[in-house]
SELO-835984 format. One record per residue: z, y, x of N, C-alpha, C, O in turn. Coordinates in steps of 0.2 Angstrom, whole numbers, plus 5000, padded with zeros to 4 digits. Layout:
N
ZYXZYXZYXZYX ...
This chain:
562
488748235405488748235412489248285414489248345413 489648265419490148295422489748365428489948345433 489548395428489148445433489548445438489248445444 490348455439490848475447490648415450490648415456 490348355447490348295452489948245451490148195452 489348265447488748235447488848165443488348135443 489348145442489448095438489448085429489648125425 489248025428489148025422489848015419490348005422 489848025412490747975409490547905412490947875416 490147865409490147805411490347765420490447705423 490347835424490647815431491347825431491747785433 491447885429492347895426492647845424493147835426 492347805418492747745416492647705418492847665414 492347665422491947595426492447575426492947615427 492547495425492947445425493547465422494147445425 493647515416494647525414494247495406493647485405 494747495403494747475397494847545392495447575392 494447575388494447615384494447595377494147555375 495047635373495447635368495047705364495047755367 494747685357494247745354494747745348494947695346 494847805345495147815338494647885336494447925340 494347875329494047915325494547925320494747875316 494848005321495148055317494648065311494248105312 494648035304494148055298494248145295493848185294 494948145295495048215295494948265299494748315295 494948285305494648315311494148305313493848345316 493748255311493048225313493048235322492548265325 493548205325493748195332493748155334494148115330 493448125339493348055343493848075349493948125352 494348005350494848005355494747955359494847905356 494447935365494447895370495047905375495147965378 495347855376496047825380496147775385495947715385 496347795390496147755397496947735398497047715403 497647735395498047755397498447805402499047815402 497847845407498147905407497847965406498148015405 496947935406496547995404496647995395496947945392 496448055393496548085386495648115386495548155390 495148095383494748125381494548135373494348095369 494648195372494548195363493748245364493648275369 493348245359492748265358492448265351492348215348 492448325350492248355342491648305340491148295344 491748285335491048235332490348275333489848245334 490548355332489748385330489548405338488948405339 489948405344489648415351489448335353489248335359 489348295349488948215351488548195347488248145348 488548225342487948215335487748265332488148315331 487048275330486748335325487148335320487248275317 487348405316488048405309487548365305487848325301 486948355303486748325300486848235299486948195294 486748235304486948145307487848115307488248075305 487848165309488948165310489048155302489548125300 488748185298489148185291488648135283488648135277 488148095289487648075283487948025281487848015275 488347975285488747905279489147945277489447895275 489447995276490147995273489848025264489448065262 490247985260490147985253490448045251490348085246 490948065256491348145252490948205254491048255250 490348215258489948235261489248245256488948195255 489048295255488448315253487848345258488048395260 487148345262486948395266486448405261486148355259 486148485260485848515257485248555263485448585268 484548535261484348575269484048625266483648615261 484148695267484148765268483448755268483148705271 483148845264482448835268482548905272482048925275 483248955274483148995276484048995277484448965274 484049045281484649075282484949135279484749195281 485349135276485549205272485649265274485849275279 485449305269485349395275485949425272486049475274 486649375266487449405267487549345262487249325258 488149325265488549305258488849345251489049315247 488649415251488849435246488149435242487649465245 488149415237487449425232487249495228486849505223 487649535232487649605227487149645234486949705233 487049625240486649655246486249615245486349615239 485949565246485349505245484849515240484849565236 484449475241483849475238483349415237482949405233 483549375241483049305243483549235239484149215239 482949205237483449135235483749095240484249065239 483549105246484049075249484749095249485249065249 484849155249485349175250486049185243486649205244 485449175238485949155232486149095231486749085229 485749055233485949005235486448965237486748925234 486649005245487048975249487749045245488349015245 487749105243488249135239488349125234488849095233 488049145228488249175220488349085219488949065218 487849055219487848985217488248945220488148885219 488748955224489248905229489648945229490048915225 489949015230490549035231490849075226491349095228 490549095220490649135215490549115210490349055209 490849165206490549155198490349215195490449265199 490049215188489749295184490249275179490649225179 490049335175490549335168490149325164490249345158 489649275165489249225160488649195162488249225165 488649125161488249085163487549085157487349125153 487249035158486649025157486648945153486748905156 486548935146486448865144485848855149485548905152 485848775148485348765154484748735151484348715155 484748735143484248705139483948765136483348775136 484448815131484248865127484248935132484048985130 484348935137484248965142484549035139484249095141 485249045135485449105130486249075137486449025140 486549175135487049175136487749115135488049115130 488049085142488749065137489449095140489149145143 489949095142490549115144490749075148490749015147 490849125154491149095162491749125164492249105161 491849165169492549215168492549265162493049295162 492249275161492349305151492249235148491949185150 492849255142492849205138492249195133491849155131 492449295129491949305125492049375126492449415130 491549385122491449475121491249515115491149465111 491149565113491049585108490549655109490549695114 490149665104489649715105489649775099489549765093 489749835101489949905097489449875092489049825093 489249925084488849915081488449965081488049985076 488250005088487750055090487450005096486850015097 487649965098487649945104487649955111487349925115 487949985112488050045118488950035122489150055127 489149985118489849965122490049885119489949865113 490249865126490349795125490949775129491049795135 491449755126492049735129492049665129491949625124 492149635135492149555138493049555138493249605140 493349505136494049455135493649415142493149395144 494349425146494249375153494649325153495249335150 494349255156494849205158495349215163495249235169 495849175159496549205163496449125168495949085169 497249125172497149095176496649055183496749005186 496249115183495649095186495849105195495849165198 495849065197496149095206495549095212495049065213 495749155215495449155221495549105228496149085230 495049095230495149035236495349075243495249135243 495549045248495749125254495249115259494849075259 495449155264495049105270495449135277496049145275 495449155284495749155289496149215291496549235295 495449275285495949345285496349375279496549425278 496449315274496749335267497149305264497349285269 497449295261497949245255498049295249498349345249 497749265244497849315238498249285235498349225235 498849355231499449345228499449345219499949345216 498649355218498749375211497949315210497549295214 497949315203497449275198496749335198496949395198 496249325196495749335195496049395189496449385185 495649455190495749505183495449575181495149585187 495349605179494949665177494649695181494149725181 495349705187495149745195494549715200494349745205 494349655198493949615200493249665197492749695200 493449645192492749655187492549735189491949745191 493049785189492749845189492549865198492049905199 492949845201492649845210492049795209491649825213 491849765207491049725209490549765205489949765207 490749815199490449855198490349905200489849935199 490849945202490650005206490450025213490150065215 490649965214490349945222489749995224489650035228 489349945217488649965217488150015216487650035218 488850035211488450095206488650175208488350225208 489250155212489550235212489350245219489350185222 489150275223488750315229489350335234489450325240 489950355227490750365234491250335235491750335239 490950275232491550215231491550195238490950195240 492150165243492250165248491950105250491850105257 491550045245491249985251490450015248489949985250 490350055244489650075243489150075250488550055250 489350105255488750105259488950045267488550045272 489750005264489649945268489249915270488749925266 488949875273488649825275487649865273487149835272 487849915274487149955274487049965267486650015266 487449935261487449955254486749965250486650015247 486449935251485849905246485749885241485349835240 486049915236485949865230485349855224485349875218 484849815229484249815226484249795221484049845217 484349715217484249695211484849745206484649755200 485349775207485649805202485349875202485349895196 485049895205484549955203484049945200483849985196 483749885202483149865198483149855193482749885190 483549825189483649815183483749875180483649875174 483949935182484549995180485050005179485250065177 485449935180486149975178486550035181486950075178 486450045189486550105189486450165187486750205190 486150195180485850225176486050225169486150265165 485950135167486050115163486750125159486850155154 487450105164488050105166488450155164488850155169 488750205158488950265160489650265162489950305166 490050205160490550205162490950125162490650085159 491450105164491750035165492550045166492850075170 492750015162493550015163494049975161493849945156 494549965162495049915162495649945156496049985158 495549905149495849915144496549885147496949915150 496649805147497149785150496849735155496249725155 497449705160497349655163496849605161496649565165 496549595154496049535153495449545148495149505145 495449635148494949645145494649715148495049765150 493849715149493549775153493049765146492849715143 492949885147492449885143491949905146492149925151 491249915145490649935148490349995142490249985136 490350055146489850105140489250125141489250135147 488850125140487850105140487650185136487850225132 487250185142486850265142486550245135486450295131 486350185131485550205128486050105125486550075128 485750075119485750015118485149985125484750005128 485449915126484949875129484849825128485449815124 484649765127484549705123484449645129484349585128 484549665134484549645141485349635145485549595149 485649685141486349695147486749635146487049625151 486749575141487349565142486849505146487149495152 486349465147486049425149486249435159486449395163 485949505159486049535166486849525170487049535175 487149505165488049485168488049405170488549365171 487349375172487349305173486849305180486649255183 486649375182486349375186486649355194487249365194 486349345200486849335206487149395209487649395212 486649465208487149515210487749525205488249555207 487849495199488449505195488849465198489349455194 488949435203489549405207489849425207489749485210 490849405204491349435206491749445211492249405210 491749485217492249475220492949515222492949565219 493249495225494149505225494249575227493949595232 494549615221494649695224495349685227495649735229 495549635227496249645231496149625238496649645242 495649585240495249565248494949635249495049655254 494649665246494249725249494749765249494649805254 495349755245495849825249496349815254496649865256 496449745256496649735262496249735267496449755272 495649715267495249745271494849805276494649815281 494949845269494849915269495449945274495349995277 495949925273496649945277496749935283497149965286 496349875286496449835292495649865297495449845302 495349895293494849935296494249905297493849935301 494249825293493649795295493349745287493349685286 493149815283493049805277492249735277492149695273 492049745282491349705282491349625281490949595279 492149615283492349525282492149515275491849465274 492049565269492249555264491649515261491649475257 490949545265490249505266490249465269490349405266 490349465274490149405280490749345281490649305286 491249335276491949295277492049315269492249375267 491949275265491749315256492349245253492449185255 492749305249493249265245493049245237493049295233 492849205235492649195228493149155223493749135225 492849155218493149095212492749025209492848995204 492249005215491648975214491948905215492548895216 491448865215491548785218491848765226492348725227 491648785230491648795237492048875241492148935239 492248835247492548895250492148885258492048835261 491848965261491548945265491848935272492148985274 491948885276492248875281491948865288492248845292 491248875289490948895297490048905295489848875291 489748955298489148975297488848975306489248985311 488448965307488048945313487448995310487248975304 486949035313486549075310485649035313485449025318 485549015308484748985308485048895311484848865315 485448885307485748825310486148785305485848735303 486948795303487048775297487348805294487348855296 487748795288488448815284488848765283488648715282 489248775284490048715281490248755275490348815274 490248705271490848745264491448685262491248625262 492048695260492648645259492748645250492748705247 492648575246492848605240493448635237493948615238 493348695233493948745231494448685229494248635225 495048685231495448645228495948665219496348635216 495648745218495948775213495348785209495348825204 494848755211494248775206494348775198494148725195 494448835194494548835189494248795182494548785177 493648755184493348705182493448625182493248575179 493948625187494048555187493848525195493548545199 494048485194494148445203493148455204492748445199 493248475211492348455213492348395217492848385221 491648345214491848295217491748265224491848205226 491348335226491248305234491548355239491248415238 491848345243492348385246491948425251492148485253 491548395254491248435262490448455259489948415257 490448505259489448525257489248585264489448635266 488648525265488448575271487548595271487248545272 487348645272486848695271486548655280486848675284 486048615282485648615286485048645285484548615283 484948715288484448765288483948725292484048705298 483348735288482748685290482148715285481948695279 481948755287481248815285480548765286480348755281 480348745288479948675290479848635284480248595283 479348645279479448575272479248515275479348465272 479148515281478848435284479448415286479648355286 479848465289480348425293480948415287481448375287 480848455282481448445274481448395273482048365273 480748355271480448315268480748255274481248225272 480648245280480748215286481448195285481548145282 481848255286482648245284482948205279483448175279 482548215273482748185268482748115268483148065266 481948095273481748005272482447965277482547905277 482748025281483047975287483947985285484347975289 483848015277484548035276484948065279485548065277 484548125283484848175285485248225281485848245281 484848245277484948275271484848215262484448175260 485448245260485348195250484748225246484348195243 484748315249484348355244484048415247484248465250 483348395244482948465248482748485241482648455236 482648575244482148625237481448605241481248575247 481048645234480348655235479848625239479648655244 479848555237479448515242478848555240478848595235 477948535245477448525243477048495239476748435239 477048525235476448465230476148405234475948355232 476048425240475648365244476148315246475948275250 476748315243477048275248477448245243478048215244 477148245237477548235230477348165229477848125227 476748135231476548045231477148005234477547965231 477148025241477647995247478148015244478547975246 478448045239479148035238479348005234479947975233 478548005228478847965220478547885225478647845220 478447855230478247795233478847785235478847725237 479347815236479947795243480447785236480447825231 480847725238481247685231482047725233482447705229 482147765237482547795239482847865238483347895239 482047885235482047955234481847965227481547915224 482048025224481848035217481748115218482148165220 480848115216480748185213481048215207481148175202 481248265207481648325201481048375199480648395203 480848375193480448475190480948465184481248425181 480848555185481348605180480648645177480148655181 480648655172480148695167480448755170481048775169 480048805174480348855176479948925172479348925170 480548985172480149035170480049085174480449115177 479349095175479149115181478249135180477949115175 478049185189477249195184477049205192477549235195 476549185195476449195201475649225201475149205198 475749295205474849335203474649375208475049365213 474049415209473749445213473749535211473449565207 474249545215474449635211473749685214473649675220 473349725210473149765214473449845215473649875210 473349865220473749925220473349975215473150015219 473249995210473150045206473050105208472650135205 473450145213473550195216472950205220472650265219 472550145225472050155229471550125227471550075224 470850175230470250125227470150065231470550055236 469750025229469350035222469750025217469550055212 470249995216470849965212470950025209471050005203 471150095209471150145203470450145197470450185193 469950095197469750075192469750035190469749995194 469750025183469849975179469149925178469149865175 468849955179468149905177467949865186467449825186 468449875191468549835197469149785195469149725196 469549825191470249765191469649705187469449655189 469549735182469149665178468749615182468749555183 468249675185467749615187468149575193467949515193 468449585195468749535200469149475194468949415195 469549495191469749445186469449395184469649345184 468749425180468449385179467849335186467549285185 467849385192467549335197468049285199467849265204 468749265198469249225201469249155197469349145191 469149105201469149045195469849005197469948955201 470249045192471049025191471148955191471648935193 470748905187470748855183470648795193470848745195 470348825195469748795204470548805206470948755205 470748855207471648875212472048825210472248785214 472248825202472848785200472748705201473148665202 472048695199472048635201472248605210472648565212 471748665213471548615220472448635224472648585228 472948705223473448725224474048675221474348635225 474148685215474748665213474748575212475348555212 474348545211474048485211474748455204475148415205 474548475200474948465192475848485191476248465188 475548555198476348565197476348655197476548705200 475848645190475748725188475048715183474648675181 475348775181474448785173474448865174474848915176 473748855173473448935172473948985168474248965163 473949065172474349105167473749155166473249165169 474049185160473849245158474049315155473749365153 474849305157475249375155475849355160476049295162 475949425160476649435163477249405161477749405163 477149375156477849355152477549265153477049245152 478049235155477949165156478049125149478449145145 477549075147477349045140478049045135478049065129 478649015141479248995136479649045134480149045130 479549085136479949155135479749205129479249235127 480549215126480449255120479849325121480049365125 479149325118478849375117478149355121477649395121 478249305123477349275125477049295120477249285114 476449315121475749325115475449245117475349235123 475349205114474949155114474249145111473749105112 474149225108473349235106473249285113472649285114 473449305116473249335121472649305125472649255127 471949355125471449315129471749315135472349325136 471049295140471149275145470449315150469949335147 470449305155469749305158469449255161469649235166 468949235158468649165160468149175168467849235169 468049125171467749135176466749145174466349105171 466549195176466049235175465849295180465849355179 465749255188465349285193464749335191464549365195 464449345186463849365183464149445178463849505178 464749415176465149465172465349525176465149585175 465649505182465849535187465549585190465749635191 465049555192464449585196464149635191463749685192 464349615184463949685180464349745181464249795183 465049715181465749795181465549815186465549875188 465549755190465449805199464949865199464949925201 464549835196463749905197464149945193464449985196 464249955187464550005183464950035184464950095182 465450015189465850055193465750085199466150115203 464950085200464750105206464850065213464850095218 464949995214465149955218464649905219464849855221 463849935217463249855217463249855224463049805226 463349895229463249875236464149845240464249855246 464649825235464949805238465649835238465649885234 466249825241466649835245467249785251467249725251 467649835255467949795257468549825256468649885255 469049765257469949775255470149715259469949665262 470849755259471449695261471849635256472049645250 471949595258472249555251472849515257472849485262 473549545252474149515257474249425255474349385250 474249415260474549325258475249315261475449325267 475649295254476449285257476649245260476549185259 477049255267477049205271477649135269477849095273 477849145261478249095262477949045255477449055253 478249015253478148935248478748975243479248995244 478348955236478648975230478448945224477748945224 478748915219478648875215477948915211477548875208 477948965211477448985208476849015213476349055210 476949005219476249005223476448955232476648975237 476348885228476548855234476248835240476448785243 475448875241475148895248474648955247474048955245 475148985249474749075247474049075253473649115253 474249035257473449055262472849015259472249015261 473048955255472648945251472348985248471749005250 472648985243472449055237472349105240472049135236 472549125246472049195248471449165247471049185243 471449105253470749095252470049075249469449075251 470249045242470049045239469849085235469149085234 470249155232469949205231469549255234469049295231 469749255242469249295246468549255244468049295243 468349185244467849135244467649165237467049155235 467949195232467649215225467349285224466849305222 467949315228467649395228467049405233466749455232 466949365237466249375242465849355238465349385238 465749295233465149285231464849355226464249365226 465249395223465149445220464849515223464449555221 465249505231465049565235465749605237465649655240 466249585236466749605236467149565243467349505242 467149595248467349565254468149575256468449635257 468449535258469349545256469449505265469349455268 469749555266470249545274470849495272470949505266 471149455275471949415272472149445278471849455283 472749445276473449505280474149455280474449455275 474349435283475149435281475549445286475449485291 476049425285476649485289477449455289477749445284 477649445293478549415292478849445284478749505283 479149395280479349405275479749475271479549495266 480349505276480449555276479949615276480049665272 479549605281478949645282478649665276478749715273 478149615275478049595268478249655261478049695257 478649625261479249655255479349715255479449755250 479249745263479449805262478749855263478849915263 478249835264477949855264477449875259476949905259 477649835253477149805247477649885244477349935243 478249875242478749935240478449985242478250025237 478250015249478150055251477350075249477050125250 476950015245476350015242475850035249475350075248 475950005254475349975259474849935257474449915261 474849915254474149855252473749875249473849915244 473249865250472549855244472749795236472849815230 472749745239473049695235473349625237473049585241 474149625234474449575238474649505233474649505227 474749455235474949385231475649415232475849455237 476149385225476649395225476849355219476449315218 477549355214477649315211478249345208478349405209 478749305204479449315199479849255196479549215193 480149255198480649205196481149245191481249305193 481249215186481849235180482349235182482549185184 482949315183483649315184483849305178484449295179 483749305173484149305168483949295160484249305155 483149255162483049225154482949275150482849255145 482849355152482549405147481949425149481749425155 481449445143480849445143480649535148480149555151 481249575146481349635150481349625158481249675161 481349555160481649525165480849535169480749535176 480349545167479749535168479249605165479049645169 479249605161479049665156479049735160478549755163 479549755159479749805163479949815170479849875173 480249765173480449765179479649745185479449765190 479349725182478649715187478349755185477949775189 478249785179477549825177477849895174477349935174 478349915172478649975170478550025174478350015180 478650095172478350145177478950165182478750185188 479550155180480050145184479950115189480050125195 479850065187479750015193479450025200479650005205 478850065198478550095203479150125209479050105215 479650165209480150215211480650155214480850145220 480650105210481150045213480650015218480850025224 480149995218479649985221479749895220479549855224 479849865214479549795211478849795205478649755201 478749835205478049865203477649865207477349915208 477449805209476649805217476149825212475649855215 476049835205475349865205475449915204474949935201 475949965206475950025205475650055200475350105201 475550005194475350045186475650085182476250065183 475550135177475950155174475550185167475450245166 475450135163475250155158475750175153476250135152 475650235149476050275146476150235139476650245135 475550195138475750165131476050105130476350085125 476050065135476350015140477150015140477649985137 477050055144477850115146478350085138478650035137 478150135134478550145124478650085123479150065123 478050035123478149995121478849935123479049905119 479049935131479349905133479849935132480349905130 479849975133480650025134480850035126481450045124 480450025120480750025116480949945113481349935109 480449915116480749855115481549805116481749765112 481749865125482249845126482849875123483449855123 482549935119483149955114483449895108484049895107 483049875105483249825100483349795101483149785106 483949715098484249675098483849605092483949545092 483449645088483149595084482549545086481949555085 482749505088482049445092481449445090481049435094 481049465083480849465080480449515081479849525081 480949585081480549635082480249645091479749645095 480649645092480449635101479949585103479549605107 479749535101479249495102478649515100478149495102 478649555095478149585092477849665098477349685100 478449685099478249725105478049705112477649735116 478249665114478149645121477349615118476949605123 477249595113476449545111476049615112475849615118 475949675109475649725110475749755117475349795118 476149755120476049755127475649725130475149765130 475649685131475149595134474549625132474149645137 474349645127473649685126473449725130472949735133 473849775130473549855133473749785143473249795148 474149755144474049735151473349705151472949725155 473049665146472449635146471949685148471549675153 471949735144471449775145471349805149470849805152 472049835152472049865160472149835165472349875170 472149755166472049715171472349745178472049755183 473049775177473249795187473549715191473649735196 473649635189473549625189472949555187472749545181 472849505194472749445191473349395190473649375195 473549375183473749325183473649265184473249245180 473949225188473649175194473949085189473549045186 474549095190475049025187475749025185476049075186 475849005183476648975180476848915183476548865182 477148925188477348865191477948815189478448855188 478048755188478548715189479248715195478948705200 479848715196480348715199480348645203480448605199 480248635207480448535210480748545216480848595220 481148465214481848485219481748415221481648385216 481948385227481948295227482848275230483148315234 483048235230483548185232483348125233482848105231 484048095239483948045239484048015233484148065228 484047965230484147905223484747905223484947875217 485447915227486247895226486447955223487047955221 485948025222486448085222486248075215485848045212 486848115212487048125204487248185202487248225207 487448215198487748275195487148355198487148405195 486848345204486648405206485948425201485548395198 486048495200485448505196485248575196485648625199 484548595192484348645195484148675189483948645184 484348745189484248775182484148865182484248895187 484048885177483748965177484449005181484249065183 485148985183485549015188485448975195485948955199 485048965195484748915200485248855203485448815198 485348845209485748775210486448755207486848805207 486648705206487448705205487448645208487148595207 488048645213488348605217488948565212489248515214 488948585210489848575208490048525206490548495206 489448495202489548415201489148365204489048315202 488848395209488648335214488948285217489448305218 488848225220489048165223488648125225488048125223 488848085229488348015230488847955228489447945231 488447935223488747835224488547785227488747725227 
């Protein structure tokens, strides 16, 4: 509606003959009167959802969040690897998506000292960067990349170190900053890495989304022009796509790299419709808004295997979803409460009535598939009676009371945490054991559990990199505690040797055998409940092809619709 004169269009053109041309390239509507000229971007008269649902060059993917940076070395949430590491980047090694072991992505290959302690990666040549509206790069992908993405992180004085607020949570957490002692540029196509100690983990950790390569020659044009921040929020990669408009809690445009070192991508426009709502995912997908949603609901998994249009996706995922208690605070500094609660929990009631066959009971930290599961490892079987004895033994027969966090988001390994609050809360009261449920904005959340505010919170893990250290150490290490992905703030000293020397060795066999005796001393000292091992599900429409979901989570790059 025209407002200077309260008229509609349809009074403006009354009785002329209109002349319409649809621009495919510009995605521009032109109406012609012979003397009026009205043109009108396609996305100001349709949702970008609707505007781009027939077009075959066109993918729409619906977001479950908006991302907290394009760069994946500040992030932390799947979403946001998602719409970055996974779309605009690459590491210096991927992930078979079967044997779940290292293969060569910008490293061709590599080789490993016979101490273990230095590894030189061989980079692929030819590999180019894509530009965007503050860039044009003049040189190919090469070792100055490699060694700027790593220092970025590591070194405290390096010039983009405390950019964009400078957070490098997942690279700390694993330790490479510690781990690291030195990195450098032999030639243009070969960098070596020097290691404080062997780790049995590092070269796996080169496949993770903070190991995203980005352009040190974009950050030093940047840096010159005094506005080093583009370098996050307008990100130059070597990935599948290039990103071309972000709208925040709204959408993403990405264009495919026309230099993509892998070969032509075959769908040219991929667009990110941010829609946090599963009902409304789910909605989008039935009316073609969206080809492909993550993390549907188990409840919503009948309606999608009934609709002949759509195809449910699971991925065997590695992963553990559980009930952390804080260790530090009572009652949970004792271990005869961590038990009896474990055993008042009826894990088997949860998985059934939550995951509805899209999860199985766990019982360690380390997920079934993974190198170093104990498979003799007991379990705590449900035994109200049992419980009730620890309680009195630990001084507890008249009761108490706690807080228990429920996470306010969906995750393959706890995909309705107020559920499972509640459930639990309904187990530990039959005991005597009365539980408050808390939750809190996401972030909140997160940071709060770090800061070890809780009595005891639901939380969970997804595998960055397919190592069993990846879990072992990182959730339950005593270090951990300091980085603060340790919620149970435990720190058992025999635990401790165990893992840390496990991650010395390189021999499968011997490692497996230590992380097994780990899993025991975890049994015994219950700072977790292990809750479930969930499954990965992902739905499309029935025309989408090539998209798929794996331990480096989404890949775009051979999607399409027929």
């Amino acid at each position: 509606r025209d407002s200077s004169t309260s008229r509609g269009l349809g009074d403006v053109y009354k009785r002329q003959v209109i002349t319409v041309h649809y621009n495919k390239t510009e995605r521009v509507i032109t109406m012609s009167t012979g003397k009026t000229v009205l043109a009108l971007a396609l996305s100001a008269l349709l949702p970008a959802s609707a505007a781009w649902a027939a077009n075959k060059d066109t993918i729409i993917y619906c977001s479950e969040a908006s991302p907290e940076s394009f760069n994946p070395q500040i992030a932390s949430s799947g979403p946001s690897f998602v719409a970055s590491s996974q779309t605009l980047y690459n590491r210096l090694i991927n992930f078979d998506p079967v044997k779940n072991t290292p293969v060569p992505s910008l490293a061709e290959s590599w080789t490993i000292s016979p101490d273990g302690k230095t590894y030189t990666f061989t980079l692929r040549k030819g590999v180019k960067f894509n530009s965007n509206k503050y860039f044009k790069p003049t040189r190919d992908f090469n070792a100055d990349d490699v060694i700027f993405s790593v220092m970025r992180q590591k070194d405290p004085k390096h010039p983009y170190h405390n950019v964009s607020q400078g957070n490098y949570e997942y690279f700390n957490d694993v330790g490479l900053d510690k781990l690291i002692q030195d990195v450098k540029k032999i030639d243009d196509y070969h960098v070596q890495f020097t290691l404080s100690e062997p780790n049995a983990a590092f070269l796996a950790d080169w496949g993770m989304d903070f190991a995203s390569i980005l352009s040190a020659e974009y950050a030093d044009a940047m840096l010159k022009k005094g506005t080093p921040e583009n370098v996050d929020t307008w990100p130059i990669g070597t990935g599948p796509y290039v990103l071309q408009q972000y709208k925040v809690d709204s959408l993403i445009r990405y264009v495919a790299n026309p230099n993509y070192w892998e070969g032509e991508v075959p769908t040219k426009h991929l667009i990110f419709s941010i829609t946090p709502n599963v009902e409304t995912r789910l909605a989008k997908l039935q009316t073609n808004e969206c080809q492909i949603i993550p993390a549907p609901s188990p409840v919503q998994f009948e309606a999608i295997k009934k609709n002949k249009d759509l195809t449910l996706h699971s991925v065997d995922a590695l992963n553990v979803g559980y009930l952390a208690f804080n260790t530090e605070k009572k009652p949970f500094d004792n271990v005869l409460v961590r038990q009896a609660l474990n055993y008042a929990t009826d894990k088997k009631a949860i998985v059934n009535a939550v995951f509805m066959g899209s999860g199985t009971v766990a019982k360690s930290p380390i997920p079934p598939n993974m190198l170093g599961f104990n498979k003799d490892l007991k379990d705590y079987g449900y035994d109200p009676e049992k419980a009730k004895a620890l309680l009195k033994q630990a001084g507890l027969d008249k009761g108490a009371e706690v807080t228990l966090w429920s996470m306010p988001v969906q995750r393959p390994y706890n995909p309705n945490s107020r559920r499972i609050a509640e459930m639990i809360q309904a187990d530990w009261a039959k005991v005597g054991v009365k539980a408050k449920i808390v939750s809190y904005e996401w972030g909140e959340y997160l940071s709060g559990m770090r800061k070890g505010e809780h009595d005891s919170a639901l939380f969970g893990w997804m595998s960055d990199n397919g190592d069993p250290d990846n879990f072992a150490d990182v959730l339950l290490g005593c270090n951990s505690i300091k980085t603060g992905s340790n919620a149970a703030r435990w720190c058992d000293k025999g635990y401790d040797e165990l893992v840390q020397k496990a991650k010395l060795t390189s021999n499968p066999d011997e490692r497996a055998k230590l992380y097994g005796q780990a899993q025991e001393i975890f049994y015994q000292q219950a700072p977790w409940i292990a809750l479930a091992n969930g499954k990965t599900f992902y739905a499309t429409r029935s025309n989408v092809t090539g998209y798929s979901v794996s331990l480096m989570g989404s890949d775009f790059s051979k999607a399409k619709l027929n």
